[in-house]
C-alpha positions in Angstrom: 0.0 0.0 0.0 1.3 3.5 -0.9 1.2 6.0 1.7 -0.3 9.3 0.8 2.3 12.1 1.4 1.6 15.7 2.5 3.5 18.6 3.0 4.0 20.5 6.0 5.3 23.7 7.1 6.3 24.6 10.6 6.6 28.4 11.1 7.1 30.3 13.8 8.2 33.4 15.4 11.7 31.9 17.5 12.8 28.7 16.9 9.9 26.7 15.7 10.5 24.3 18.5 7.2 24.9 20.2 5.4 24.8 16.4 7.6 21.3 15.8 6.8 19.7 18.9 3.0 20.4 19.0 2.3 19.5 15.1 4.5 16.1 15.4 2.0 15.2 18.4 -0.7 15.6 16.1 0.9 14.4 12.8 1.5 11.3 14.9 -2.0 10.0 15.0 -2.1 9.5 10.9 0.2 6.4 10.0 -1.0 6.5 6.7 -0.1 9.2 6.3 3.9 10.3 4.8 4.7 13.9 6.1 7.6 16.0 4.1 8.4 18.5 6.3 9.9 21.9 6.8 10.6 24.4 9.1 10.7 27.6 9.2 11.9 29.8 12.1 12.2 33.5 13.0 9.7 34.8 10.9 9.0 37.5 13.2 8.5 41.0 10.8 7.0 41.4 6.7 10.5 40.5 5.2 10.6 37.5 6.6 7.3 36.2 6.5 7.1 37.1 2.6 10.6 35.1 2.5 8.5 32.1 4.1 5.5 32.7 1.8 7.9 32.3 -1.2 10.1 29.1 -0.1 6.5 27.7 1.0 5.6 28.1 -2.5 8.8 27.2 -3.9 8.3 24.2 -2.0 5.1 22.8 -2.9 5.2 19.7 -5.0 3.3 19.9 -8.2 -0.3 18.2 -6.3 -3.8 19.8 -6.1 -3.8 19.3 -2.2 -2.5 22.9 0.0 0.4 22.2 2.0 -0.4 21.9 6.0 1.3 24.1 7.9 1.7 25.0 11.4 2.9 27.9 13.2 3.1 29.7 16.7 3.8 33.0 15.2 2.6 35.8 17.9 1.8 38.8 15.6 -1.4 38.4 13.8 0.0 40.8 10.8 2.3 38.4 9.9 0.3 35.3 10.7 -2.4 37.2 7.9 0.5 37.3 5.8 1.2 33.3 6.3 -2.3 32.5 5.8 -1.9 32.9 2.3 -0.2 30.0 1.2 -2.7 27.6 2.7 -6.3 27.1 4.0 -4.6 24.8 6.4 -3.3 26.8 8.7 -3.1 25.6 12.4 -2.4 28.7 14.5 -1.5 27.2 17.8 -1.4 30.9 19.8 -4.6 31.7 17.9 -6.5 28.6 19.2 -6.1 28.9 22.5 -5.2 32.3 23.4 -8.9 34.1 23.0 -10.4 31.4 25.6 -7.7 31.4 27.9 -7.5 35.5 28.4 -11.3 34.7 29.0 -10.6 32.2 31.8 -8.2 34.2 33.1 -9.8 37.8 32.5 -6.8 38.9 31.3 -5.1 40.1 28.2 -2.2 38.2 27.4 1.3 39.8 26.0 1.2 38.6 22.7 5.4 38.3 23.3 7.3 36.1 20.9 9.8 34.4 22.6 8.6 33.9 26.9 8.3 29.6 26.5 12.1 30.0 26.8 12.2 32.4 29.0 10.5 29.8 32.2 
């Protein structure tokens, strides 16, 4: 049996390690699945996030099927920037970070960057 194979795109704001860590977890629970992947760190201003749009595109293999791509960027600007290059976009900070200032009744810093810092 052939495994299907997907692209995916780990991008992020630092290091990526937070981006890696979490989208492996869930690219773990599809087997059947064949993941090319690529990461993509320190896209943390307009320069660099169109240099990520552009090797995301230069990347895509010739299929029909958007790339996957995961990310922990902070700024929304350059997450709107991101979300161009894929209707699957899995915005880790975005997810969570609305119903957890909620919990908390607080706003939250919105700083690249502080997982390292603990």
């Amino acid at each position: 049996m052939i495994k299907q194979k997907r692209q995916v795109f780990f991008i992020s704001d630092r290091t990526g390690i937070t981006a890696e860590t979490l989208g492996n977890s869930l690219l773990t629970q599809f087997p059947k699945i064949n993941f090319d992947r690529t990461f993509i760190p320190f896209v943390s201003d307009k320069p660099s996030a169109a240099r990520a749009v552009e090797k995301i595109k230069s990347n895509i293999q010739e299929t029909t099927v958007p790339p996957i791509i995961f990310s922990t960027i902070t700024e929304p600007e350059i997450l709107t920037i991101i979300s161009k290059c894929s209707p699957f976009i899995f915005d880790f900070f975005g997810t969570f970070i609305a119903p957890l200032e909620n919990a908390l009744d607080c706003k939250s810093s919105r700083t690249a960057g502080r997982m390292h810092g603990i």
